[in-house]
C-alpha positions as CSV (number, residue, x, y, z in Angstrom):
1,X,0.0,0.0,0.0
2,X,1.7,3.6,-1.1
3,X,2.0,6.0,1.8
4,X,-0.3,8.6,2.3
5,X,1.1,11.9,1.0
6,X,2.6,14.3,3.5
7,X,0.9,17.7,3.8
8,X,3.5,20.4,3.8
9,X,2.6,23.9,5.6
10,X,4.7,26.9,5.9
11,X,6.7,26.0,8.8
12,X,8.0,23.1,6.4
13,X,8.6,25.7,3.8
14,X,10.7,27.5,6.6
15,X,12.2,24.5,8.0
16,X,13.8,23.8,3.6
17,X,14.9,27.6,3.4
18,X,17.3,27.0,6.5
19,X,19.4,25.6,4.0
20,X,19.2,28.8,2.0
21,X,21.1,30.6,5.1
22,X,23.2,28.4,5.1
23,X,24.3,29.3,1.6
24,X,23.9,32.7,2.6
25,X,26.7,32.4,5.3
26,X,29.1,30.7,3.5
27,X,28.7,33.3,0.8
28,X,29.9,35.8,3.4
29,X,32.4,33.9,5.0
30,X,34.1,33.0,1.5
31,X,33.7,36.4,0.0
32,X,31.7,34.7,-2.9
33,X,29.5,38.3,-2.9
34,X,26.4,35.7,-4.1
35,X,24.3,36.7,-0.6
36,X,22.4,39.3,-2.8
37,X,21.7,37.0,-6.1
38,X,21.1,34.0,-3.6
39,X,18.5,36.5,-1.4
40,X,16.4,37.2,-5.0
41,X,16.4,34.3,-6.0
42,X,14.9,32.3,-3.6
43,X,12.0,34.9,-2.8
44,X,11.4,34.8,-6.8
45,X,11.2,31.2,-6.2
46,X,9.1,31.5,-3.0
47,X,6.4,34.2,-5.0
48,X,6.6,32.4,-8.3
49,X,5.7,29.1,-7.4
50,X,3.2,30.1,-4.7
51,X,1.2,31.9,-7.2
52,X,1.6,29.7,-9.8
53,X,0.0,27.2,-7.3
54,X,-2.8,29.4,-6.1
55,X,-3.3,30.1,-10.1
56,X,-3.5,26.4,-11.4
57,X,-6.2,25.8,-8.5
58,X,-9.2,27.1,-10.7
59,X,-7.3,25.9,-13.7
60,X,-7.2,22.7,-12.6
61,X,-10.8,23.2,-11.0
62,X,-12.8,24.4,-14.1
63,X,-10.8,22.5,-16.8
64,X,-11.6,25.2,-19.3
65,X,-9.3,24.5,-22.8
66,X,-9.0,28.7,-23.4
67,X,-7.6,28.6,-19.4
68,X,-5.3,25.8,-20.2
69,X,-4.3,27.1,-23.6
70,X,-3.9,30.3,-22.0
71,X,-1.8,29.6,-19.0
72,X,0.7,27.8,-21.8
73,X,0.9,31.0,-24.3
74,X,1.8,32.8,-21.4
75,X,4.1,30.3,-19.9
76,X,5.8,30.3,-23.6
77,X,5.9,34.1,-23.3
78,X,7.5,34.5,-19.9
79,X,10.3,31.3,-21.0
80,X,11.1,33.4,-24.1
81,X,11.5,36.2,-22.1
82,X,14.2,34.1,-19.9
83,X,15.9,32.9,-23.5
84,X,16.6,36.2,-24.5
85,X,17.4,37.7,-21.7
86,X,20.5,35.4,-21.2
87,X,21.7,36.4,-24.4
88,X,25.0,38.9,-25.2
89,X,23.8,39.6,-28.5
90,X,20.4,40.3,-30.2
91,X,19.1,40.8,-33.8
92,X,16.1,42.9,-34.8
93,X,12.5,40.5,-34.3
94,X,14.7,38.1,-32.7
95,X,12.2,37.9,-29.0
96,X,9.0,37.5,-31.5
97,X,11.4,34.6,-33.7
98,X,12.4,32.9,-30.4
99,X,8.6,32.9,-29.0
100,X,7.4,31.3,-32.3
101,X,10.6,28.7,-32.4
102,X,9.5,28.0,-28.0
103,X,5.6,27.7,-29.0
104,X,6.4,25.0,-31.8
105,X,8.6,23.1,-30.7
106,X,7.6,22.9,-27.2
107,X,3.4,23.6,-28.0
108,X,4.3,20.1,-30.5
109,X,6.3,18.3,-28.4
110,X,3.5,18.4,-25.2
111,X,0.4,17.6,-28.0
112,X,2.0,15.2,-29.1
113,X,2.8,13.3,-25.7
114,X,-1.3,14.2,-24.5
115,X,-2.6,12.9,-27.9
116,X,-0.7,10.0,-29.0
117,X,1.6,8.7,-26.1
118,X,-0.2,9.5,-22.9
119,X,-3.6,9.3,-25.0
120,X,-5.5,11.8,-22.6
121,X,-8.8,12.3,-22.9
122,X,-9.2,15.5,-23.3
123,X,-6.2,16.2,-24.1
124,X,-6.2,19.7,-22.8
125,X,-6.6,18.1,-18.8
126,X,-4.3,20.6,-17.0
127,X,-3.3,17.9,-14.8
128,X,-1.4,16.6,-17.4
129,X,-0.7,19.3,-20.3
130,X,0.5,22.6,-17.9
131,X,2.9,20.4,-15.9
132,X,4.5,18.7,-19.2
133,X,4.5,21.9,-21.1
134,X,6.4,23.7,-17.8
135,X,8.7,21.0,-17.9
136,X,9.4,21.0,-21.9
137,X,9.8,24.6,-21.8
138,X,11.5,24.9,-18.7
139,X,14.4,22.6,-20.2
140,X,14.0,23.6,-24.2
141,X,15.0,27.4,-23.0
142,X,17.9,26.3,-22.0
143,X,18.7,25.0,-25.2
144,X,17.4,27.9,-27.5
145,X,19.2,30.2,-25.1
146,X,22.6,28.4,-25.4
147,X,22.3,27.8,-29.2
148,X,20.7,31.3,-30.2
149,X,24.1,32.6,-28.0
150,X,26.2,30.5,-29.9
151,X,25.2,31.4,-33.4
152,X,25.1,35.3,-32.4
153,X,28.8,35.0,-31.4
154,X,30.2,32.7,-34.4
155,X,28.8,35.0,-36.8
156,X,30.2,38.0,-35.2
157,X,33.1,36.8,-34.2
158,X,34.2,34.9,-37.2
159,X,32.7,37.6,-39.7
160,X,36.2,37.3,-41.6
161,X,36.3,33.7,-42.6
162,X,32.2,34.0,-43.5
163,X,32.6,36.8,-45.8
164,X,35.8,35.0,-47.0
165,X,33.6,32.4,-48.4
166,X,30.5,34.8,-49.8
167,X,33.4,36.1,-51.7
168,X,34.4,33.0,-53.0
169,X,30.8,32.4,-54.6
170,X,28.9,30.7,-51.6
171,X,25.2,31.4,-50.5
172,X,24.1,32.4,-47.0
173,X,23.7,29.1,-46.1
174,X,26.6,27.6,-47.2
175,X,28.5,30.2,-45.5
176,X,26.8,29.4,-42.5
177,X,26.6,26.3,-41.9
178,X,29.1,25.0,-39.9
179,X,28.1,27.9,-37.8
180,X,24.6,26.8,-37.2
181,X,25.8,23.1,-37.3
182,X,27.8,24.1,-34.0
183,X,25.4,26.1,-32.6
184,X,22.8,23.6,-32.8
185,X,25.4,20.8,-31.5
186,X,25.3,23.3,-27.7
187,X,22.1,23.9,-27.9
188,X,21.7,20.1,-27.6
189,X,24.4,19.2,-24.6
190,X,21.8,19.6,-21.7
191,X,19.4,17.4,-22.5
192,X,22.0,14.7,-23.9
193,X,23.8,15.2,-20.3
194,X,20.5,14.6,-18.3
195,X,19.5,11.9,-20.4
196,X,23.1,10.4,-19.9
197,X,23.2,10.8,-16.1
198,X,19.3,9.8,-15.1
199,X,18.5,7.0,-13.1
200,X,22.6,6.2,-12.4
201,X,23.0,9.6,-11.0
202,X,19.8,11.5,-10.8
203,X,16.6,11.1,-10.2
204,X,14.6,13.7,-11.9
205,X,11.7,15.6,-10.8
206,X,8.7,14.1,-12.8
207,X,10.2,10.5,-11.5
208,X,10.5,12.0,-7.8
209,X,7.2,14.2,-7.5
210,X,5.0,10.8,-8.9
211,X,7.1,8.2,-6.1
212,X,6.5,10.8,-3.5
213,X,3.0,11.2,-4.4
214,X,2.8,7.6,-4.1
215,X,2.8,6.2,-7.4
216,X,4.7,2.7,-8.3
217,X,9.0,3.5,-9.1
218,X,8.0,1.6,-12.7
219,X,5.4,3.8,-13.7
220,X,7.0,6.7,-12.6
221,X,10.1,5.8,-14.4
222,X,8.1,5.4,-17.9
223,X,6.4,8.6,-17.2
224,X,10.0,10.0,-16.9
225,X,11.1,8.3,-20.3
226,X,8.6,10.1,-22.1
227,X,9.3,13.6,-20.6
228,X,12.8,13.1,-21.9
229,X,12.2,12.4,-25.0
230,X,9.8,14.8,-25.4
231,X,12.4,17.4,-24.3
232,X,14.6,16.2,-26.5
233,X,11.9,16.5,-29.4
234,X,11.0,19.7,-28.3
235,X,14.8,21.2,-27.8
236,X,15.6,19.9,-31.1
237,X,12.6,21.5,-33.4
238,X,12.8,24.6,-31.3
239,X,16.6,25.2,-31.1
240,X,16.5,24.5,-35.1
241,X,14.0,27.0,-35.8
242,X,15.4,29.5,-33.8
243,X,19.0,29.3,-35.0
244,X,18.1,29.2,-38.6
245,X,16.0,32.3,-38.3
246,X,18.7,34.1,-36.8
247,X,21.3,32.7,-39.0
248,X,19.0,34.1,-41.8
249,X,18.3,37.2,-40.4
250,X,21.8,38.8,-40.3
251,X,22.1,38.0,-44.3
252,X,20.2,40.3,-47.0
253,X,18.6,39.1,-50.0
254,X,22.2,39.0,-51.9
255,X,23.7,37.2,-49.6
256,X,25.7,39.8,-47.9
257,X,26.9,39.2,-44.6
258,X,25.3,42.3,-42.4
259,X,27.1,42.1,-39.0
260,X,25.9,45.8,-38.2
261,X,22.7,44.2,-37.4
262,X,24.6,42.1,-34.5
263,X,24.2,44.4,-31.8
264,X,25.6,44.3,-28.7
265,X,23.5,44.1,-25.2
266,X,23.9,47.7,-22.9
């Protein structure tokens, strides 16, 4: 029989940020200067979440689809938000590219698992769609971020050899390539890492949350196979999209190389 799931209250919410302090203290005592960042952070983690829970109550309550559709445009929003933010460099259109590129692969990669793997019925039951499309987004920005950083760099840092090539006859594409062909290659090392290191090193959080909730370690660990792979899916069509638009955007229509539109962050 699986346990009965503990209840947490706020004195067990205060009881986990001890360990916060903790943190805090050796940032002091080390000079690490982190005490600030580490102080945001964890009351952005504390208000986030807590609202986020307080919001998915009617959510899950009414099961409307525009809700459920709704809470996962804006969850797309405020993760493209997060993907560009990390970034050095920036194009002109490249927030609206990168929201598009988020909402297709991710939007795809979380249909796909309610209508054809999972098989839900409807397939727009926030139980399951808003946690798997936090989950693929919350992983796929890391990608987009990483790759859409990449791409920006190569082209402006090796502006010389592309321009070398244009000259020697070769289209935007073929100019570009190998840098989009890296790019993409980073934008994929997260999720290879975490699918390399579960279950021998880690146990992820869909796996952890469904044991502690009390459902059997085999069905957890399937459910946690197919959030992988969806993540994979969704990292892969997203981080493509992205990169290419970008890649495309910084070349005119005679296949000029236009680094001026590479601009630089602050």
């Amino acid at each position: 029989m699986s346990p009965d799931l503990v209840h947490l209250g706020p004195l067990e919410v205060v009881a986990a940020a001890a360990l916060i302090l903790l943190n805090g203290a050796l940032s002091v005592w080390l000079g690490l200067g982190l005490g600030k960042k580490l102080g945001i952070a964890s009351i952005r983690t504390v208000v986030q979440l807590l609202l986020l829970g307080y919001l998915l109550v009617p959510v899950f309550k009414w099961g409307s689809p525009w809700l459920v559709v709704g809470i996962g445009v804006l969850m797309t929003a405020l993760a493209t938000r997060e993907v560009v933010g990390r970034i050095d460099r920036t194009v002109r259109g490249m927030r609206i590219a990168s929201f598009f590129a988020m909402l297709v692969g991710c939007a795809g990669a979380a249909l796909y698992g309610v209508l054809v793997v999972v098989q839900v019925h409807p397939w727009w039951t926030p139980q399951y769609l808003v946690p798997l499309v936090g989950m693929v987004l919350g992983n796929a920005l890391n990608g987009l971020s990483i790759g859409l950083d990449r791409t920006l760099a190569l082209l402006d840092e090796q502006r010389g050899r592309v321009e070398g090539l244009l000259a020697l006859g070769a289209t935007w594409w073929e100019a570009s390539r190998e840098v989009a062909a890296e790019a993409l290659r980073l934008a994929m090392v997260p999720i290879l890492n975490s699918m390399s290191a579960v279950g021998l090193v880690t146990i992820p959080g869909m796996m952890t949350g469904q044991i502690l909730a009390g459902s059997p370690p085999e069905q957890a660990a399937r459910y946690q196979i197919i959030i992988l792979f969806l993540i994979a899916g969704a990292v892969a069509t997203g981080s493509v999209l992205a990169v290419l638009w970008v890649v495309r955007a910084v070349f005119d229509d005679q296949h000029r190389l236009r680094s001026e539109r590479i601009r630089r962050r602050g």
